[in-house]
C-alpha positions as CSV (number, residue, x, y, z in Angstrom):
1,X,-203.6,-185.3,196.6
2,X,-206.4,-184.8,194.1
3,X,-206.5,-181.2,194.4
4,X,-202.5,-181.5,194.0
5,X,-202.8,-183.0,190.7
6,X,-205.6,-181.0,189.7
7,X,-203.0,-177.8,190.3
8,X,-199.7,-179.0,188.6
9,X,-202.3,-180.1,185.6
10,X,-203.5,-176.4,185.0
11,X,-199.7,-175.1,185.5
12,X,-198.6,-177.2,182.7
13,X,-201.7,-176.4,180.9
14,X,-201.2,-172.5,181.1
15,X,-197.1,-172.7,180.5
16,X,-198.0,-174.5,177.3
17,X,-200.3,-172.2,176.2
18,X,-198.5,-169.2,177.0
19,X,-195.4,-170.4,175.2
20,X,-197.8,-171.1,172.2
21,X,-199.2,-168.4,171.8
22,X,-195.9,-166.4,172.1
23,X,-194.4,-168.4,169.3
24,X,-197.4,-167.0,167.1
25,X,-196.7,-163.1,167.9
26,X,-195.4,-161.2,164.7
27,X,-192.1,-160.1,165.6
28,X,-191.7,-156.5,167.5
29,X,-190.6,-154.3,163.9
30,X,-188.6,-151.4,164.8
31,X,-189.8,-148.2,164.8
32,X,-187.5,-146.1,162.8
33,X,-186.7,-147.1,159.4
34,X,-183.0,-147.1,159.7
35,X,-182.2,-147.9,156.0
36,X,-184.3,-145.4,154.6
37,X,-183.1,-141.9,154.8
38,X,-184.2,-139.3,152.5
39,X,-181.3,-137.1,151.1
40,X,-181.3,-133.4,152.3
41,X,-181.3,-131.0,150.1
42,X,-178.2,-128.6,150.3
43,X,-177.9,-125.0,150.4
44,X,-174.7,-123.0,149.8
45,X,-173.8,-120.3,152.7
46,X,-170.2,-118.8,153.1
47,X,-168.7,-121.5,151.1
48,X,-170.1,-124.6,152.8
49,X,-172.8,-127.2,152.1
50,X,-175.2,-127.1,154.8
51,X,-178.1,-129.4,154.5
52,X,-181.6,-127.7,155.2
53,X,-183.7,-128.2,158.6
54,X,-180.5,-129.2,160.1
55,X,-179.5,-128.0,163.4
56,X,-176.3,-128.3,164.6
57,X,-174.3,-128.7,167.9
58,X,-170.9,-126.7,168.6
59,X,-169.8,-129.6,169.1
60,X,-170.3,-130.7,165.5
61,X,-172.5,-133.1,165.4
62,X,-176.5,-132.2,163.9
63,X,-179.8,-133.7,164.5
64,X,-182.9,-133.7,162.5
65,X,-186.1,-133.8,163.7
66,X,-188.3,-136.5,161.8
67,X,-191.2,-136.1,163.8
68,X,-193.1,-137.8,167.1
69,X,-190.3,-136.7,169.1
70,X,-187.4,-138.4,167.1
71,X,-184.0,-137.1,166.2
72,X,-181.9,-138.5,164.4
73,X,-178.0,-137.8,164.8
74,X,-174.7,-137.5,163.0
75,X,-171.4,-135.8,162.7
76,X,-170.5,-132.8,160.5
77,X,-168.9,-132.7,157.4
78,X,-166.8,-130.2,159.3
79,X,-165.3,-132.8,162.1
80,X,-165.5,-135.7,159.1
81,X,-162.7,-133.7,156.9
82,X,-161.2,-132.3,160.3
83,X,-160.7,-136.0,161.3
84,X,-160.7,-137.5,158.1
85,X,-160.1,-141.4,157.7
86,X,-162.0,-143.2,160.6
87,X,-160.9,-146.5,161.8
88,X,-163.6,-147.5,164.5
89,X,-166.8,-145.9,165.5
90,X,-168.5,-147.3,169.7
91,X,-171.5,-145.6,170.0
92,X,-173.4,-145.7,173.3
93,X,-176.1,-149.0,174.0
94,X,-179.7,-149.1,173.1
95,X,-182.1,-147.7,175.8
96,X,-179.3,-145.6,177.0
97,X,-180.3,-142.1,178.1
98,X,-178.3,-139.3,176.7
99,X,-178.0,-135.7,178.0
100,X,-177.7,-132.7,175.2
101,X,-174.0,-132.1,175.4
102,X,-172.8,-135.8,176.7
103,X,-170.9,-138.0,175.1
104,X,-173.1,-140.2,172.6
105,X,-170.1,-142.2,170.2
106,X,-166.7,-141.6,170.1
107,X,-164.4,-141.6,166.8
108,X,-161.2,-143.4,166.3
109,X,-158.2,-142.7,163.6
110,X,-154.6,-144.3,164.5
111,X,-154.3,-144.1,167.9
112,X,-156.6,-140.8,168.2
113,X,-160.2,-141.1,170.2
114,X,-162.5,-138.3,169.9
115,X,-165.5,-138.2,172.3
116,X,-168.5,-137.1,170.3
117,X,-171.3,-135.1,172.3
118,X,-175.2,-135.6,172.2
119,X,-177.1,-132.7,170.1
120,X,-180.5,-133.5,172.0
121,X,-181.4,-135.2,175.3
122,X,-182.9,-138.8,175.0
123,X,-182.9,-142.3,174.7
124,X,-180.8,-144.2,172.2
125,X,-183.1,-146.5,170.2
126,X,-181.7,-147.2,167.0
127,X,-177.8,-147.3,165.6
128,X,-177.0,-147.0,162.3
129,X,-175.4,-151.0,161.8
130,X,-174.1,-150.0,158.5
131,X,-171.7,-147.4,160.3
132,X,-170.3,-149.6,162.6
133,X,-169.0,-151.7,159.6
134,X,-167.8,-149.3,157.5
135,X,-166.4,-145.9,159.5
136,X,-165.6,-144.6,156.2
137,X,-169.4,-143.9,155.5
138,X,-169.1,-140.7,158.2
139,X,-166.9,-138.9,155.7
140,X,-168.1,-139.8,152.7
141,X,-172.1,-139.9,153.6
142,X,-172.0,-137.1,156.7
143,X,-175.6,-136.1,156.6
144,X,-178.0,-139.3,155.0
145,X,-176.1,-142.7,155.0
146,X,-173.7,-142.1,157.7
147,X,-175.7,-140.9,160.2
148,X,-175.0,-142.4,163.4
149,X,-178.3,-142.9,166.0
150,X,-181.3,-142.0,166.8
151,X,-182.9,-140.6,170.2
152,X,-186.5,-140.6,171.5
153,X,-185.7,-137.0,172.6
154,X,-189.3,-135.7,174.9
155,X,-187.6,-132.4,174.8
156,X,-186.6,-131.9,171.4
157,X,-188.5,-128.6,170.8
158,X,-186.7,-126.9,173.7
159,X,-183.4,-128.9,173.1
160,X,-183.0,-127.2,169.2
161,X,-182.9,-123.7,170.9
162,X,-179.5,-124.6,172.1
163,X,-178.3,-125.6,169.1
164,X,-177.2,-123.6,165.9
165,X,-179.7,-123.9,162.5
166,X,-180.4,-121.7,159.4
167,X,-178.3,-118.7,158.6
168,X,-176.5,-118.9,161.6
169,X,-174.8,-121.9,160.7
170,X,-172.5,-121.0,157.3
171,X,-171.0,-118.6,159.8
172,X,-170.5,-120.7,162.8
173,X,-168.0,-123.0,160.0
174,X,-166.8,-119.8,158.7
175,X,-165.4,-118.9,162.3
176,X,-164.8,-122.5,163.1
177,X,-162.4,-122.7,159.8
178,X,-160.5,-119.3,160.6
179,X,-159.9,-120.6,164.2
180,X,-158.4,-123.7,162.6
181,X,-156.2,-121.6,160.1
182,X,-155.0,-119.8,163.6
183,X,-154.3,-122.6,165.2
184,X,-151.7,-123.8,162.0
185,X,-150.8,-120.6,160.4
186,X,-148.0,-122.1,158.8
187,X,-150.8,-124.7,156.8
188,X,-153.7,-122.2,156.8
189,X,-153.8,-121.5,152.7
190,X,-154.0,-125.0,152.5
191,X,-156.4,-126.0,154.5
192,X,-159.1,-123.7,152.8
193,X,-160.5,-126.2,150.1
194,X,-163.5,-125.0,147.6
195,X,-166.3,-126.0,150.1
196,X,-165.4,-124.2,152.9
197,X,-164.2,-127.4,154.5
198,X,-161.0,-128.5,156.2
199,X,-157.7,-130.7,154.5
200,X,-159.1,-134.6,155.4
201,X,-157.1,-136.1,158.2
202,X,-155.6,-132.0,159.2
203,X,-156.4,-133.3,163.1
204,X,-153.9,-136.0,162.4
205,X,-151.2,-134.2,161.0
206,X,-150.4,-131.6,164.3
207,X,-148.3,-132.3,167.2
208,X,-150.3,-133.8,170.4
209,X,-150.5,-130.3,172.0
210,X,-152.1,-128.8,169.3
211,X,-154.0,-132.0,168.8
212,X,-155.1,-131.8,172.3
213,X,-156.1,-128.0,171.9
214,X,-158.4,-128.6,168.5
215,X,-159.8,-131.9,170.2
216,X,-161.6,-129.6,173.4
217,X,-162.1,-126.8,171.3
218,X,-164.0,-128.2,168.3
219,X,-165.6,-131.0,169.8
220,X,-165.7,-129.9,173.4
221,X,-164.3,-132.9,175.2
């Protein structure tokens, strides 16, 4: 009975003290600073703004790599105008793990839901919060305040050889834009705004079969 005692006494003993002690931890801080992203500087090629060090998807979203295996990921001015006003933003849980070319977040306008693909293979560990309350920072903020996530990406030197970067990507738009301008001949002088960038809201304004048709074509879901 003793040694009974003896034993529930150093139970209680040890749950107190491990409970202390946890109360006195500093709290975990994460490790990607998601407030403070440094604005890219912009180059001019075929009439678009591309941000340097970029690389981009053909599925038009870009990462940047920041280092120690991190990427962090957005959509391009190019979908933003294609889409332009966004409703609602779901972008896939934390510690989720992402294959390059999988969907990552999907996009909402009206009743219109664009599946958004992974540039990089990883695991989600940070989302952009200020996104999720205001959509409209995609459009106006593409490539530094409306980023979307982050991945821990292991792979990230191998997974940017997949992807378009430098000079190649002024005419990757350039093609991109004169596909759209095929797909609405009867809108294409319009469309062509000084940038090199679609009409805002253009996806929007199409029937659902030519909806349907940009949707796989430019975003590849």
């Amino acid at each position: 009975m003793t040694i009974l005692f003896v034993l529930l006494t150093f139970l209680v003993i040890m749950t107190i003290t491990y409970y202390a002690r946890r109360g006195q931890q500093p709290a975990v801080q994460p490790s990607v600073a998601v407030n403070n992203v440094a604005a890219p500087r912009m180059v001019r090629d075929f009439g678009f703004e591309i941000p340097k060090g970029y690389c981009f998807h053909p599925g038009h979203t870009w990462v940047l790599d920041e280092g120690r295996q991190i990427a962090r990921v957005g959509l391009d001015s190019f979908a933003a105008n294609l889409v332009g006003k966004i409703d609602r933003i779901e972008v896939t849980g934390l510690n989720r793990w992402v294959r390059q070319g999988q969907k990552v977040w999907s996009i909402t306008r009206d009743n219109v839901t664009i599946d958004m693909v992974a540039p990089v293979e990883g695991v989600v560990t940070a989302v952009n919060p200020e996104v999720q309350k205001d959509p409209s920072l995609l459009t106006k903020d593409p490539y530094k305040d409306g980023w979307v996530c982050v991945i821990k990406s292991p792979d990230l030197a191998f997974n940017v050889n997949n992807l378009l970067r430098g000079s190649f990507v002024g005419a990757w738009m350039q093609n991109t834009l004169r596909r759209v301008g095929t797909l609405l001949p009867q809108t294409a002088g319009a469309m062509a705004q000084d940038g090199g960038i679609p009409v805002a809201g253009v996806l929007t304004q199409v029937d659902s079969n030519v909806q349907r048709t940009m949707i796989k074509e430019f975003f590849l879901t």
